[in-house]
Each structure stands twice: as C-alpha cells, then as structure tokens.
N, C-alpha and C positions, 0 to 999 in steps of 0.2 A: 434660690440660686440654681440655675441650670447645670447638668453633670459636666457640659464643655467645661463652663468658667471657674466651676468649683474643682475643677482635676488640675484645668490650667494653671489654675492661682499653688495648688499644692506644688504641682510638678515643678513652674517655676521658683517658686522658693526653695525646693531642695537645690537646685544647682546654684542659685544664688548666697546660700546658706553653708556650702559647702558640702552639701551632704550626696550629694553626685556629681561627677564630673559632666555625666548626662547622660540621659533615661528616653527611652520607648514604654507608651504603656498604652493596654488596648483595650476595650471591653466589649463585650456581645453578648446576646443574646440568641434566642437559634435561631431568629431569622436572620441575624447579620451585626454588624459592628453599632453596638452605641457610642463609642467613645475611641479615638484614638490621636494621639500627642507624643511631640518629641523636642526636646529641651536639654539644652548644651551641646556639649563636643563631643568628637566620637575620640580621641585623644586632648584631654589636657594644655592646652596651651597652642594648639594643633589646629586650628581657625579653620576645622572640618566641622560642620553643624551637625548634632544629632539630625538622623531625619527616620521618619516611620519603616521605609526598608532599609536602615541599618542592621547589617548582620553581626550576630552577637556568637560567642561560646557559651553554647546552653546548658553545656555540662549536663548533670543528674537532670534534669528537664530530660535530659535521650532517654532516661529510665523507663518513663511512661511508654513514651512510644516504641521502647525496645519490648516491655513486656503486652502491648496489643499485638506486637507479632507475634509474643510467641504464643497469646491468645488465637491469635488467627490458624495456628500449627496445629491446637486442641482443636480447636472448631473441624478443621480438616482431616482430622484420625489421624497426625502425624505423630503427635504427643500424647501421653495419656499424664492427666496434672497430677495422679497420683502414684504413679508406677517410680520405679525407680530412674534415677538422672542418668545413671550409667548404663541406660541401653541406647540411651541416644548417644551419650562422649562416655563414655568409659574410664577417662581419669577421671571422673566423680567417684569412680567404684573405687578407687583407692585415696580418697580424703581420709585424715586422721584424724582426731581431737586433740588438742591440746593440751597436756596435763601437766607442764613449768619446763626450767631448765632446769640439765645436768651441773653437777659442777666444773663440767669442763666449758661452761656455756650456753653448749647445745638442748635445742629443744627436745625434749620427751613425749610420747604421744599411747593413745590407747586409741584399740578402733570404736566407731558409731555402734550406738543402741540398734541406730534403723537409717535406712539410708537418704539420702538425700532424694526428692522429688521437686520435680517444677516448682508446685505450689509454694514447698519451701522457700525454693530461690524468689518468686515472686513474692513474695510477704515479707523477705530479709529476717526468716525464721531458721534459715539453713545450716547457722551456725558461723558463716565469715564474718569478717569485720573490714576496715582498712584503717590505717598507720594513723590515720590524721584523728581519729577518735577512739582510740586504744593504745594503751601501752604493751599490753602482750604482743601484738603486730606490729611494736617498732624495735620491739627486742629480738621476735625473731629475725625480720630483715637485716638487722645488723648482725646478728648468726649466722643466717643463710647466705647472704647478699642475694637474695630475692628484691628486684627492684619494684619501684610504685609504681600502679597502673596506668599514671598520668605516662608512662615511659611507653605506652601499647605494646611492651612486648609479651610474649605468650606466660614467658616466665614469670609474671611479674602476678598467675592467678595461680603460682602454686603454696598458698594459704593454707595452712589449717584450720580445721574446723574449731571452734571457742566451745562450743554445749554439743549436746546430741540435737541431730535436725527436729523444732517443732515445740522446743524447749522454750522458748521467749524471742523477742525480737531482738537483732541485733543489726545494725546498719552497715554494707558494705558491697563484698566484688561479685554480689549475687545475678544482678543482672547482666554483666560481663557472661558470666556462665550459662544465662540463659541465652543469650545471640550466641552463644556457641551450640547451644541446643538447635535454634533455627537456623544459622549453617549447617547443622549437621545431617536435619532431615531436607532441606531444600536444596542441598546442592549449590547454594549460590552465596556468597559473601554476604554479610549482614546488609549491608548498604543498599547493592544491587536486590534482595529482599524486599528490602523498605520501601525503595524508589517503585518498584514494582508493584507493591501492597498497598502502600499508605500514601507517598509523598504523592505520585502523579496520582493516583485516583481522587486523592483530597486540593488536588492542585497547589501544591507545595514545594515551586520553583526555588527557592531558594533553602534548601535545606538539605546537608549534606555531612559527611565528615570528614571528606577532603574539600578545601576551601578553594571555588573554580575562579578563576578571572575575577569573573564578572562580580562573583561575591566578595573576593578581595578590594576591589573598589570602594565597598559601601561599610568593608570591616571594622567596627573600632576597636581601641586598644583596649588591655588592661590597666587598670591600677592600685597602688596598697597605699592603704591607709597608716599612714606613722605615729607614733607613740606621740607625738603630737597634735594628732587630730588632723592632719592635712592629707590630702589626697597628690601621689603624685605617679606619672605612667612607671609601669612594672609588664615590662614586655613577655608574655606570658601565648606559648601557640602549642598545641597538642602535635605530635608526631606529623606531616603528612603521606610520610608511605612508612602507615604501622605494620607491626607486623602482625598484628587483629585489629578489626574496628571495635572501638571499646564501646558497647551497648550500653553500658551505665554511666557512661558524660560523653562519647567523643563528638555531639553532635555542632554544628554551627547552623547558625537558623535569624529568620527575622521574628520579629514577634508577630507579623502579620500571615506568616507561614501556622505559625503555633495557636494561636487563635484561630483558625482554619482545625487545627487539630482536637480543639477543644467542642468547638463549634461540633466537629464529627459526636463528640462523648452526649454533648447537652440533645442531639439530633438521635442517640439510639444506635447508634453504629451505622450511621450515612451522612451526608454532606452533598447536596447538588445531584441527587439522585444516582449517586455512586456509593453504594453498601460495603463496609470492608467488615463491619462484624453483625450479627445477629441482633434484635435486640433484646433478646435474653439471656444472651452472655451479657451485653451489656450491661442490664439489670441487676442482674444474680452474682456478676463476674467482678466486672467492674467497677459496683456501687456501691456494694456489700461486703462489709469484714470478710475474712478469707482465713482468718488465723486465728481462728477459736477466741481461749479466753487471754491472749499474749496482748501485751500494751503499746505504742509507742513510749519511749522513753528517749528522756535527756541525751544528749551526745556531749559528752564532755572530750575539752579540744585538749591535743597531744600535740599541737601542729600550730607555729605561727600563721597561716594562712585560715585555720577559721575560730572563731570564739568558738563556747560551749553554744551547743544548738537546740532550741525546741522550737515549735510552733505553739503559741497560746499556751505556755505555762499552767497544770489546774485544769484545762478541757482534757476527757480523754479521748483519746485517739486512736486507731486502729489501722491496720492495711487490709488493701482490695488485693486483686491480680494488678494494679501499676499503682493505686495511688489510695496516700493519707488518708482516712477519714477523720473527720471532727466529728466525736456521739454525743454532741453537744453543742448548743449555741456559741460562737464563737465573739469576740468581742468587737470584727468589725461590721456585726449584722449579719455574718453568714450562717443559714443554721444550720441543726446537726446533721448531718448526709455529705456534708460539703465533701469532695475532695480537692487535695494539692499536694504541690511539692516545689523545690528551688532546685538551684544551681550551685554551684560554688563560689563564682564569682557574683552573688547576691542577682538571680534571676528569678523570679518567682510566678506562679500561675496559681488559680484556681477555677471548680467548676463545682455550679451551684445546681444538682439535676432537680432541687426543690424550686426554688426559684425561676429556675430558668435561666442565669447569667452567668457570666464567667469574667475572667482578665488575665492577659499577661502582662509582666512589670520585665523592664530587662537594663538591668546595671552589669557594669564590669569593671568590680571592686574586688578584692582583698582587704581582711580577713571575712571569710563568711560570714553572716549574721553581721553584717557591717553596723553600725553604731546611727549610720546615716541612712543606708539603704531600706532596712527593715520598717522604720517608722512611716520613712516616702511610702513603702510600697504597703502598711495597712492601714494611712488615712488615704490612698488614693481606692484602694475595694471598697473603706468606709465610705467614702462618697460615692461609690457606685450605689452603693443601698441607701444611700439619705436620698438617691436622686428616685429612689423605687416608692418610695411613702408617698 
C-alpha cells in the first residue's frame, strides 16, 4: 500500500468515525513533501472543506519556533544560554519559589538557589508551570487574580517559581519568557522578529499571531469533545491586539508553513538556501538533551480542556533548546533522536534527524490529548515509516 492511500484511508476514517471534525496532515522529507491530505470541515457542520492551506491555532507548536529565536539571539552574542535571565528582562531577577499558602490564603515564597537562565526556560527546567496542569498554579491565581496566559496580558507571566531553576522538568510559561528575552535584545516585538528571521527566510506566508484577512478566510474553528463522545464547535480565538505576543502558543499557521519549518530542522538550519541557524547549533542545540539528568514527565490535567498528557508512555524523553526527545524507539517507528511536540487543541508535529522525515498532523479539538485526535495522528507517522521499509 502506497503512503498516499494508506494516510488517505486513515485520515478518512477518522472524520468519518468521529474522531475529527477534520484534519491537515503533511509529510517530508529534506528534500520536500512526501505526503500531504485534508479531510473534513474546517467547522462542524459548516460545509467549509478542510483543505491543505487551512489555517489552524498551533498553540505550543509557537514553542519550537519561539525557542530557535532565541537560539538565533545566542548564535549572535545577544544572549548568553547560561548567564542569568535577568540581564536581559530584569523581572526574572525577582521570581520567587513557591513554598504553600498562608492562612489567610495567600501565597508564601522563598527566594531561588540560583537564578534563572535561558537554557532553563528552554528545557521547561526554570521552575514555572501553568494552571491547566498544576494545582499550586490554580490556587495561586485564584489568590492573586493573576489571569491565564491564553488572556496575552503581561500580568498574566507573574508566576512563581515551583523548585529552584534546573531542578526537574516542569511544563509551562517558560517560553513566553523567552520571546520576552528576544524582544528585549532585538528591539522589535516578537512577531516582527520571527517574520524577519524565520517566517520570510523559510517562506512562511501564512503564519502569524495576529490573524490577517487573507488568513481568516481559510481559518477553522474549534471544537470540544462532550462527555459523550461527540464533537461539537467551541468557538475558541486568542487576543488579537495582546498586550505581548505569547511565544509559547500564540501562533496561527498552515501546516504547510510548518513543515517548511521542519524541513528547515531536518536541512541543518537552512531551507531553499536561506540559513537561519548553524548547523552546529543545530546538532548540539537542537538535537541533543540540554537538561542533564531531568526527565520528561506525565502532565496530569487540572483543567477541563486537556486530559493528563504524555507522549509514548514508558519511552523516556528529554528536552533540546525547543523540542521533546524520544531516547528511545518509539512505538510508531520513530527512533530514538526523534523530536516533537503539540498544540493544545490536539496539533502535533515531529522530526526524525535519523531518518530523514518528518510530519505535521493539525486538528482543532478540545480536550488535549483528545481520545480521537492522538490515535489519528500516530497511525498516520506509523504509516509514514511502513511507507519507508
């Protein structure tokens, strides 16, 4: 069975099945796309057809590309990955740990062992968390009224610190912090950044986090999944004039932009003969653990919008400067080196630098780790690698 007919035949059964409203998903290679397919609606009932440049909310997907910028900031002497956060933004130098509540509620705090650094925040070792997978960070918001970041306001990254920076992994508003590091040495909003570094070098028309016309056109919606198993739209749109661009999800994107961006990882830091990183950062940087002996770990949900989360149960896993590693064979064929990472509303990508291949998968469901979406998206990589034998 050819990889067309065999992604085809999965992709169409999940929307047939219920288990997406409808999906983009794409595959390559470094020389260019092996695979790409779109199936169902971009809304629910909404007799809009998915199609290959439908623009999705890619959430945590911005992660990756928020942290090659601030790769690209090291590369240029702006940043030093090990020096302190707070010579670049300065309210790093005053984060606190978190040590319970008072009785009168309020939170209590002690200061860090050592201070926070880039690398921290890129490895999600820096000690933040956010609301949706911790309870200490829903207690405090409800103490503080510090609101969630999906709100883009600035207020919304004044978290304490869970451990001392370097301590174990913890998943959270660490990359938020970092596009505050690269506005801070570049001068320029995180976006205008991007657009300047990454999006137009990699030709990456359609990828933004304010949503233009042209891109609202081809947007689809979201939707949650109900305690009955049914999928129905859940009208769901991040700020458009935030008051920060939120580096750690505020992106919208095609998946044909994003595989472009992959393509750049699998290619060494180039793409079309436009170089945005080295490729020994690339190697060293981006390929390679970055966080000693700390684990990825379970993310158990606080939050009706995602189940508990892991990738591959049992494999363990690490972080680079942007993304997952698997140190181990994983179970749709990927082996160990692989990186990835999602979205929230169940978008998902990987990149295979052993291999050679990669994919993105792009749904827009609620709750995370959706019951339908996950499965779609690791028998459609699984048949990328049946299609490699």
């Amino acid at each position: 069975m050819t990889l067309k007919s065999h992604a085809d035949r999965i992709l169409n059964h999940a929307v047939a099945a219920g288990a997406v409203p409808g999906v983009v998903a794409m595959a390559c290679d470094r020389d260019g796309i092996l695979y790409e397919g779109a199936f169902g609606e971009r809304v629910l009932g909404g007799g809009q057809p998915m199609t290959t440049d439908t623009v999705c909310w890619i959430a945590s997907m911005t992660k990756a590309i928020t942290s090659v910028a601030a790769v690209q900031c090291v590369e240029r002497g702006l940043i030093d990955l090990d020096a302190p956060a707070s010579a670049v933004v300065p309210a790093l130098g005053d984060v606190q740990v978190l040590t319970g509540f008072g009785p009168d509620g309020q939170p209590t705090y002690r200061k860090p062992r050592r201070p926070v650094t880039l690398r921290h925040l890129l490895t999600h070792s820096a000690g933040f968390s956010y609301e949706i997978w911790n309870a200490d960070i829903v207690r405090y918001q409800q103490a503080t009224g510090v609101p969630s970041v999906t709100t883009c306001q600035n207020r919304a990254l004044d978290l304490p610190l869970l451990f001392d920076p370097g301590e174990r992994w913890e998943y959270g508003i660490n990359i938020d912090w970092a596009g505050k590091m690269v506005e801070a040495v570049s001068g320029q909003p995180l976006g205008r950044f991007l657009q300047d570094n990454l999006f137009g070098p990699l030709g990456m028309t359609s990828t933004a986090f304010r949503i233009t016309p042209g891109m609202r056109e081809r947007l689809a919606g979201t939707h949650l999944r109900g305690a009955d198993g049914r999928l129905a739209p859940f009208p769901f749109e991040l700020p458009q004039e935030p008051e920060f661009e939120m580096g750690g999800g505020g992106l919208y994107a095609t998946a044909g932009d994003y595989l472009r961006f992959v393509r750049m990882v699998l290619n060494h830091g180039q793409l079309g003969g436009e170089r945005v990183l080295r490729p020994e950062t690339v190697a060293n940087g981006l390929m390679l653990n970055q966080m000693g002996d700390c684990r990825v770990t379970n993310l158990q949900t606080e939050h009706p919008l995602s189940n508990s989360a892991e990738f591959f149960p049992g494999v363990r896993k690490s972080w680079s400067l942007a993304f997952q590693i698997n140190q181990e064979r994983a179970p749709t064929g990927r082996p160990a080196g692989g990186l990835m990472w999602a979205g929230l509303a169940n978008s998902f990508y990987w990149i295979d630098p052993v291999t050679g291949v990669g994919g993105v998968f792009l749904s827009q469901i609620f709750p995370f780790v959706d019951t339908g979406s996950v499965p779609a998206y690791y028998d459609f990589e699984t048949a990328v690698y049946d299609s490699l034998r």
